[in-house]
LUMLUMVEX-667435 format. One record per residue (C-alpha): z, x, y. Coordinates in steps of 0.2 Angstrom, whole numbers, padded with zeros to 4 digits, always signed. Layout:
<nodes>
ZXY...
</nodes>
This chain:
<nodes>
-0017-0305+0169-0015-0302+0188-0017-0321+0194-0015-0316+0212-0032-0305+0209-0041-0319+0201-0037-0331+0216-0044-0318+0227-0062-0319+0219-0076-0333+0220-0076-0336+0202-0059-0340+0200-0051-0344+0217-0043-0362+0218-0042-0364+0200-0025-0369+0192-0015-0361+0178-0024-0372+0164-0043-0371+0171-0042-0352+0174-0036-0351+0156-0051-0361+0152-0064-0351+0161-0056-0334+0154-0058-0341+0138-0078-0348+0141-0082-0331+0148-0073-0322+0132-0064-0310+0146-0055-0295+0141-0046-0284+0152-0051-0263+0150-0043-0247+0160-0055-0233+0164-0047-0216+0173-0054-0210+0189-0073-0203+0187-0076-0211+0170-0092-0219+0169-0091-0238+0160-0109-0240+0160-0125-0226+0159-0143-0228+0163-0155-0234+0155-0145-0247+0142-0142-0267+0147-0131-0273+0152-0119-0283+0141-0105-0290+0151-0102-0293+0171-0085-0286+0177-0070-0291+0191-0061-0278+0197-0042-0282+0194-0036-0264+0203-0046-0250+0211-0064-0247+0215-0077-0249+0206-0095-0239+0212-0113-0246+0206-0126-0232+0207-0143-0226+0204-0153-0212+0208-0170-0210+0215-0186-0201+0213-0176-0186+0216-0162-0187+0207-0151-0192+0222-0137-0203+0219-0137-0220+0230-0124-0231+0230-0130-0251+0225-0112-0257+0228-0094-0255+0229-0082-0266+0224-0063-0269+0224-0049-0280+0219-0053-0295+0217-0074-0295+0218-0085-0293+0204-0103-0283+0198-0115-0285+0186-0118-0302+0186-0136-0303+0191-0143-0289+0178-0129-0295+0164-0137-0313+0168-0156-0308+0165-0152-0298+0150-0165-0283+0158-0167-0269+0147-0168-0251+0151-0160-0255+0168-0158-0237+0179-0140-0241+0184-0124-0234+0180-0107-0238+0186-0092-0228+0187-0072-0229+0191-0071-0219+0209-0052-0223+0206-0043-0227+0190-0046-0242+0188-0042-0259+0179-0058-0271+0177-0058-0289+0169-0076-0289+0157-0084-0303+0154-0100-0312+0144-0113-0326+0152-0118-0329+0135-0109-0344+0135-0119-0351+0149-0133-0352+0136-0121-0359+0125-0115-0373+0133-0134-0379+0138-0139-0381+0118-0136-0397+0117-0144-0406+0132-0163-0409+0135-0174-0395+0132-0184-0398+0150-0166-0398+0159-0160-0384+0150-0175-0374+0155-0175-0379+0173-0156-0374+0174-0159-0356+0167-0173-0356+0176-0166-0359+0193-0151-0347+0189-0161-0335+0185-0171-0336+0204-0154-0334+0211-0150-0318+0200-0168-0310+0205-0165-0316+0222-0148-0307+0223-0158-0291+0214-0173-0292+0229-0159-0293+0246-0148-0278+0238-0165-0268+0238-0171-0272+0255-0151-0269+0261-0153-0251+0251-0168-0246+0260-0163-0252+0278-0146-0244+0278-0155-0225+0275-0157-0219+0295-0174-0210+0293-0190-0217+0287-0191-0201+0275-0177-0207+0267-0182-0227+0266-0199-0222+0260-0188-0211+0246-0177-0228+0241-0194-0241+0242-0205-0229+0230-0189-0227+0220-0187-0244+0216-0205-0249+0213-0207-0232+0203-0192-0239+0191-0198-0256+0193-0217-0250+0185-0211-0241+0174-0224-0226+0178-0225-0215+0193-0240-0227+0199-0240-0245+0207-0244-0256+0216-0235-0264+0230-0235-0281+0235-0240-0276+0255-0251-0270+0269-0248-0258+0279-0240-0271+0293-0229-0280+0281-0222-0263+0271-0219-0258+0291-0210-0273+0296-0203-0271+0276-0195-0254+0281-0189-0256+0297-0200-0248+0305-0219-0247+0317-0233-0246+0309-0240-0230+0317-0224-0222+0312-0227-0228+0294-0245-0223+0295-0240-0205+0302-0226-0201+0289-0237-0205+0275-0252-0196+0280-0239-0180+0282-0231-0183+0264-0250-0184+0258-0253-0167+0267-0236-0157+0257-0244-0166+0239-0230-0176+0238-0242-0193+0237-0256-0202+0235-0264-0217+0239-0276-0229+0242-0272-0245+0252-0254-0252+0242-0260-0241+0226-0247-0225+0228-0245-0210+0213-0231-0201+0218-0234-0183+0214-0219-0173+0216-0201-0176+0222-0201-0176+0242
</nodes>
């Protein structure tokens, strides 16, 4: 095990010899190679462990409405992925990660998170899981809003936003939590833009809509 690596992450950083043996030992850790485009995770199946990269780079993905690939995040030596999904246990989750590089990649298991909180009062323990939990879906919420905001035309942030609440319904119609002001200000965007862009993808059949009820029709 490359201790140099494990100093370099938040998990492990600042732990001695005998605590990092500990805590490699509570996360049942185990070390896995993977060769350079080999995916180590599909869509569509939970995700069971939470990984830190020990060499290489490591790309989490998922595509949209239209089959495009977007990149959730990358990550290299010494920083990890996974943990907020491995966390919430979520089923049928539409991301997969792959080895953009051969890589080296230290899995791991939060099960014993659970574990460790049998013993002590059932009202603490569910607060605790509780409150780890927000953070997780927290974490889920900002790396959303930081995929739609980094696309350059609103076309493509409208593609990413539907995307994510199409996979979140389960169903090619939902409903989203805003206005026409907040999903504007949501986006990045003016309001008359917003208004302008979906009245056009409503004209090609690619939408509809009523208020923040949307079908999406087609791919754009």
């Amino acid at each position: 095990m490359d201790r140099d690596v494990l100093q370099k992450s938040k998990l492990f950083g600042g732990l001695n010899k005998d605590n990092t043996e500990y805590a490699l030992c509570f996360l049942n850790a185990a070390e896995k190679e993977y060769s350079k485009g080999e995916f180590m995770h599909q869509a569509g199946h939970r995700l069971l462990h939470f990984g830190l990269v020990m060499s290489g780079t490591v790309q989490v993905c998922m595509d949209d409405i239209n089959g495009n690939n977007m990149i959730m995040a990358n990550a290299t030596a010494g920083e990890t992925f996974g943990e907020s999904l491995c966390f919430l246990s979520m089923d049928d989750i539409p991301i997969y990660i792959r080895a953009v590089t051969d890589v080296r990649v230290l899995w791991m298991e939060t099960s014993s998170i659970f574990a460790c909180l049998q013993g002590c009062d059932t009202r603490k323990h569910d607060l605790i899981i509780r409150f780890i939990s927000m953070l997780a879906e927290r974490t889920l919420a900002m790396n959303d809003r930081i995929q739609i905001l980094s696309k350059l035309c609103l076309r493509d942030k409208l593609v990413t936003f539907f995307s994510q609440y199409m996979y979140k319904s389960g169903s090619r119609v939902f409903v989203v939590p805003f206005d026409r002001s907040d999903m504007s200000v949501y986006l990045g965007t003016n309001r008359s833009s917003l208004s302008r862009e979906l009245s056009k993808m409503r004209k090609e059949g690619i939408i509809e809509f009523h208020k923040n009820h949307f079908h999406l029709l087609k791919k754009f």
